[in-house]
C-alpha positions in Angstrom: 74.6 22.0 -30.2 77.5 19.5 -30.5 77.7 17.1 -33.4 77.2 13.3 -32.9 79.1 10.2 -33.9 77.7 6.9 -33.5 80.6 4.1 -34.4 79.6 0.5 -35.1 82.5 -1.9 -35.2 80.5 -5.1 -36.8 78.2 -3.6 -38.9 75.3 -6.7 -40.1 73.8 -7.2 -43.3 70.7 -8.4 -42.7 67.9 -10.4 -44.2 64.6 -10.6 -42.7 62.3 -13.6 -43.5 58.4 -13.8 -42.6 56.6 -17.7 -42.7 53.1 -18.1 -41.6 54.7 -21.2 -40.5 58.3 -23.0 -40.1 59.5 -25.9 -38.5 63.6 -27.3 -38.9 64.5 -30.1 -41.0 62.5 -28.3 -43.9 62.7 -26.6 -46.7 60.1 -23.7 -46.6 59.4 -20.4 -48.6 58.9 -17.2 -47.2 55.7 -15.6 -47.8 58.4 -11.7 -47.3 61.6 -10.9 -47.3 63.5 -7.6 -46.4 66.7 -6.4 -46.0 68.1 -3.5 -43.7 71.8 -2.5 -42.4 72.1 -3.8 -38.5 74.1 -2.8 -35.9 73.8 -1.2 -32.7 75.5 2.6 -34.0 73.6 2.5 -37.3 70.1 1.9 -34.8 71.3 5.1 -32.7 72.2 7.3 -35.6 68.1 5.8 -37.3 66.5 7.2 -34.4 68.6 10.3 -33.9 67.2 11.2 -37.3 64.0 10.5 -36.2 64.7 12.7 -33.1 65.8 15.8 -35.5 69.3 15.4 -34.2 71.5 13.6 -37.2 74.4 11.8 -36.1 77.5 10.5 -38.5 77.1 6.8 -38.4 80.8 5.1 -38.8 81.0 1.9 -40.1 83.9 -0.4 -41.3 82.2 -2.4 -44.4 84.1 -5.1 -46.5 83.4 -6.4 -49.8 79.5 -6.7 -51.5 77.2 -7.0 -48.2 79.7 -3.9 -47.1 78.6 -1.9 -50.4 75.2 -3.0 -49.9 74.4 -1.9 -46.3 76.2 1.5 -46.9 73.6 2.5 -49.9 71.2 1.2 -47.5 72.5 3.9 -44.6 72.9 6.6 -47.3 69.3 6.2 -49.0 68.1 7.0 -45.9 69.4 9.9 -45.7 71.9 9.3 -42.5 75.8 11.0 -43.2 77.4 7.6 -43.1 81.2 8.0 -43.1 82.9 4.0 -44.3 85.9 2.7 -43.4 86.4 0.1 -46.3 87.6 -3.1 -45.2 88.7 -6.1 -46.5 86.8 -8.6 -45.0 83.1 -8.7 -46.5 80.4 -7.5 -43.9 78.9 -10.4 -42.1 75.7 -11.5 -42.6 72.4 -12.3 -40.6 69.5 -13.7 -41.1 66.4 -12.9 -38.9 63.5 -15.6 -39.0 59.6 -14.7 -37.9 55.9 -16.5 -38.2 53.4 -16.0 -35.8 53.3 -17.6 -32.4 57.2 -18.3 -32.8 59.6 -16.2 -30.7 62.0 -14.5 -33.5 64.9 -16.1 -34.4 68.4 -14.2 -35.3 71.1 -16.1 -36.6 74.5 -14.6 -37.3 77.3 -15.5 -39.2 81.1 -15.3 -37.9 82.4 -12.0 -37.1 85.6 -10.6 -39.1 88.5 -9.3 -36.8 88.6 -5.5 -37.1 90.9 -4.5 -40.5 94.0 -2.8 -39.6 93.5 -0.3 -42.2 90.0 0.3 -41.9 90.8 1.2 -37.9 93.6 3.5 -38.4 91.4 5.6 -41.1 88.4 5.6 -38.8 91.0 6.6 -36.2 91.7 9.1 -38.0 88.6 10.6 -38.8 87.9 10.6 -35.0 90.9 12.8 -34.7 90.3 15.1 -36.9 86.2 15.7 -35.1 85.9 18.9 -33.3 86.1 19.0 -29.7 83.0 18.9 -28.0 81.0 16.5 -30.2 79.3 13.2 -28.9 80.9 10.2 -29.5 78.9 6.8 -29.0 80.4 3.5 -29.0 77.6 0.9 -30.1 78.0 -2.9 -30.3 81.2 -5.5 -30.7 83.9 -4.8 -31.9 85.7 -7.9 -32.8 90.0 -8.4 -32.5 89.7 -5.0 -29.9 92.5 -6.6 -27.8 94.5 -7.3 -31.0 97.3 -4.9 -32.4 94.7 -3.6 -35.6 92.8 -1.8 -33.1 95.3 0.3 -31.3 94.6 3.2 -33.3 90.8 2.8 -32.5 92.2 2.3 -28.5 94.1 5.8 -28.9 91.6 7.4 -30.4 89.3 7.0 -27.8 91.2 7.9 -25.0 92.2 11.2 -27.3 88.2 11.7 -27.7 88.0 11.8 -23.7 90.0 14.2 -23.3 88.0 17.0 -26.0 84.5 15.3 -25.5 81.8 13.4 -24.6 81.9 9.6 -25.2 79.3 6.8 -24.5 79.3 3.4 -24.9 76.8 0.5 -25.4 79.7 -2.8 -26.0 80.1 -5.7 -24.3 83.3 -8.0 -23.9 87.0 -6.7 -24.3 85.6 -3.1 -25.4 83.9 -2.9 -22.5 86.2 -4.1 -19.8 88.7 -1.7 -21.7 85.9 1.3 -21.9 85.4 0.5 -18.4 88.9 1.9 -17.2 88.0 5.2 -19.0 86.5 8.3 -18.1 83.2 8.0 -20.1 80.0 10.1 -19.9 78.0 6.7 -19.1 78.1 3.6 -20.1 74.8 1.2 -20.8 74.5 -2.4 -20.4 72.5 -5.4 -20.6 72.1 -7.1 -17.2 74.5 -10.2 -18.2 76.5 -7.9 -20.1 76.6 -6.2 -16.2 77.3 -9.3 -14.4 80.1 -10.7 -16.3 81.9 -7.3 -15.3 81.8 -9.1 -11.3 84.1 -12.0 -10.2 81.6 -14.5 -9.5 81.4 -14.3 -5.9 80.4 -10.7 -5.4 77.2 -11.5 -8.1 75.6 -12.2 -5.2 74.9 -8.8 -4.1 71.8 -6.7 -4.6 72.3 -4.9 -7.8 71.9 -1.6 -6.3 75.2 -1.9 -4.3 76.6 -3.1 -7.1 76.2 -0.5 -9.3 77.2 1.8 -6.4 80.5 -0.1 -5.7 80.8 0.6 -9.9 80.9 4.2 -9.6 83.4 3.7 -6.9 85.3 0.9 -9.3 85.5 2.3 -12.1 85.9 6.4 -13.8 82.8 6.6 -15.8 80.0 9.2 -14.5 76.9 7.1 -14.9 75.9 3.3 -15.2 72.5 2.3 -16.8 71.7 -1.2 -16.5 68.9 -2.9 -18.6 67.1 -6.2 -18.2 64.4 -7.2 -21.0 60.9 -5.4 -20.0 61.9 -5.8 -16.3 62.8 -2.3 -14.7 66.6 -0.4 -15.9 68.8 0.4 -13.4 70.9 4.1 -13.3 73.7 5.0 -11.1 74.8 8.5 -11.7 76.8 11.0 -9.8 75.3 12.8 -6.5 72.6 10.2 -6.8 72.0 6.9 -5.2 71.0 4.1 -7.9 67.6 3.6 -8.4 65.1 1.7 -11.2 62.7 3.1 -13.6 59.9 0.4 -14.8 59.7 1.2 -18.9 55.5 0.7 -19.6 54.2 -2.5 -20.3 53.5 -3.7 -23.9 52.7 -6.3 -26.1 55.8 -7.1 -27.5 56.7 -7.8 -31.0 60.1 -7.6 -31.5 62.8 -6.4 -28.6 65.6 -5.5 -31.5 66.9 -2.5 -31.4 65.1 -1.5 -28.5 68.6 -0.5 -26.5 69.5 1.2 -29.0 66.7 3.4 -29.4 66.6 4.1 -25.9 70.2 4.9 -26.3 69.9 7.2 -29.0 67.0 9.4 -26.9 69.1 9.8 -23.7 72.3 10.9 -26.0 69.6 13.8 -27.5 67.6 14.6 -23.9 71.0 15.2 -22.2 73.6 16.6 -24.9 71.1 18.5 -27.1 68.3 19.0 -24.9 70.4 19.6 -21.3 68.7 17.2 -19.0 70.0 14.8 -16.6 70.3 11.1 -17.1 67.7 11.3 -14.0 65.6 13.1 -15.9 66.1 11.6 -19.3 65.6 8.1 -18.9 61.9 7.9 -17.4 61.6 10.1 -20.9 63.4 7.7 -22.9 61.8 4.3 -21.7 58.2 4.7 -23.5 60.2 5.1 -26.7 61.9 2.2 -26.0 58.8 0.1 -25.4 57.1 1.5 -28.4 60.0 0.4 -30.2 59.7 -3.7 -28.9 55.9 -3.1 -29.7 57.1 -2.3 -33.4 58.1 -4.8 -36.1 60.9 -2.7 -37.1 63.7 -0.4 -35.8 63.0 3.3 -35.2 60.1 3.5 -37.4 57.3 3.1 -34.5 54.7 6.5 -34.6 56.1 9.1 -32.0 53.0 10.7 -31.8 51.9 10.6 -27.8 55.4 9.9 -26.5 56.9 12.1 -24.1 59.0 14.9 -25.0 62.5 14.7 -24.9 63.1 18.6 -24.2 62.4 20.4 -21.1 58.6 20.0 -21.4 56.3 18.2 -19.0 57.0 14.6 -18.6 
């Protein structure tokens, strides 16, 4: 079985606050607070773990918050290889009370550190061929000369192993271009790939026309709790409805349906076909779920080659 690599390039550290009630344009007090790591590649690597299949989570942290969300990683027990920066982490904050839609806010991002890329680069290099690589979030300054390593060593990657990507933005029109495994994507994230007068066109031909566009093997297109979308190889596109739930919090839900495809098809052998109507109920369990990849995983499908 390969090894796995999950690499987030904007790695959060993140503050959760719980109000019976809140309003703006006052000061209120928490009746809970908590604190986790965010970030889409530490997500994937949580509910690899979950899954039985580890994955080295890469990260690039700066300064306290930095220190702070890889002790976080490590105490639970995920290999976390860092990449020190110098820019501190950024920080979030994520706001909830009942009958209010959670809030996220976000501070700025920090521009990818020159050093902290070329050692990470570097690290990638030296993997064995063969492994799975997973690109997961931002990955802010990519089009800026810090990142070439990063660039470099991802086209290298491509050429020894399996790489998939979850980005958005200059990553992704840049991931595009390359020869990946698959690549998933948000809906908008999808439609900001088009020029503006083609987004008119049935998503289905769209996401044919992509495998036709670009080199990667496999599109999966996601949209909230409305049906996701895969284009693969040999097969024409087609949707997959994930189960309806009550939903409590949609965070991370990408990610852990991420993380279950990347161990139904490399560890367990299936296809993407056959993986995804697998993966969705996770993902929905996950939404249903306060947290991220701690939701009970008794009654889900199995991932393997059993029955669906």
């Amino acid at each position: 079985m390969p090894s796995l690599h999950t690499l987030t390039g904007n790695l959060l550290w993140e503050q959760t606050l719980c109000f019976d009630s809140w309003e703006p344009g006052r000061t209120q007090r928490a009746r809970s607070a908590s604190f986790q790591a965010g970030g889409k590649g530490v997500n994937v690597s949580r509910m690899l773990a979950r899954l039985g299949t580890p994955a080295a989570a890469l990260c690039l942290p700066g300064g306290a918050t930095g220190a702070e969300c890889e002790s976080w990683i490590r105490a639970r027990g995920i290999d976390c290889r860092a990449f020190r920066a110098a820019a501190p982490t950024r920080t979030g904050l994520v706001v909830r009370a009942p009958g209010r839609a959670e809030t996220t806010f976000l501070g700025p991002d920090s521009p990818v550190d020159a050093a902290a890329a070329a050692a990470c680069a570097a690290h990638l290099d030296a993997c064995p061929a063969g492994d799975v690589l997973a690109v997961c979030g931002s990955i802010p300054g990519w089009a800026a000369p810090a990142c070439e390593p990063l660039r470099t060593a991802f086209a290298r990657w491509i050429g020894r192993g399996p790489l998939v990507a979850d980005t958005y933005g200059p990553p992704l029109a840049w991931l595009a271009g390359q020869p990946l495994a698959w690549i998933k994507v948000n809906r908008a994230e999808f439609e900001g790939l088009w020029p503006e007068g083609e987004r008119a066109e049935p998503i289905a031909a769209r996401l044919a026309a992509a495998l036709r566009r670009w080199p990667a093997r496999a599109w999966i297109v996601t949209d909230g709790p409305r049906p996701v979308w895969l284009a693969a190889e040999g097969r024409p596109p087609g949707a997959f409805a994930p189960p309806p739930i009550a939903e409590v919090s949609a965070t991370g839900s990408g990610d852990v349906l991420q993380a279950c495809l990347i161990h139904a098809v490399f560890c367990n052998g299936l296809s993407l076909a056959e993986a995804l109507p697998r993966a969705l109920p996770y993902a929905a369990a996950n939404a249903a779920s306060a947290g991220i990849a701690d939701f009970p995983l008794r009654g889900l499908p199995d991932l393997g080659s059993g029955p669906l």
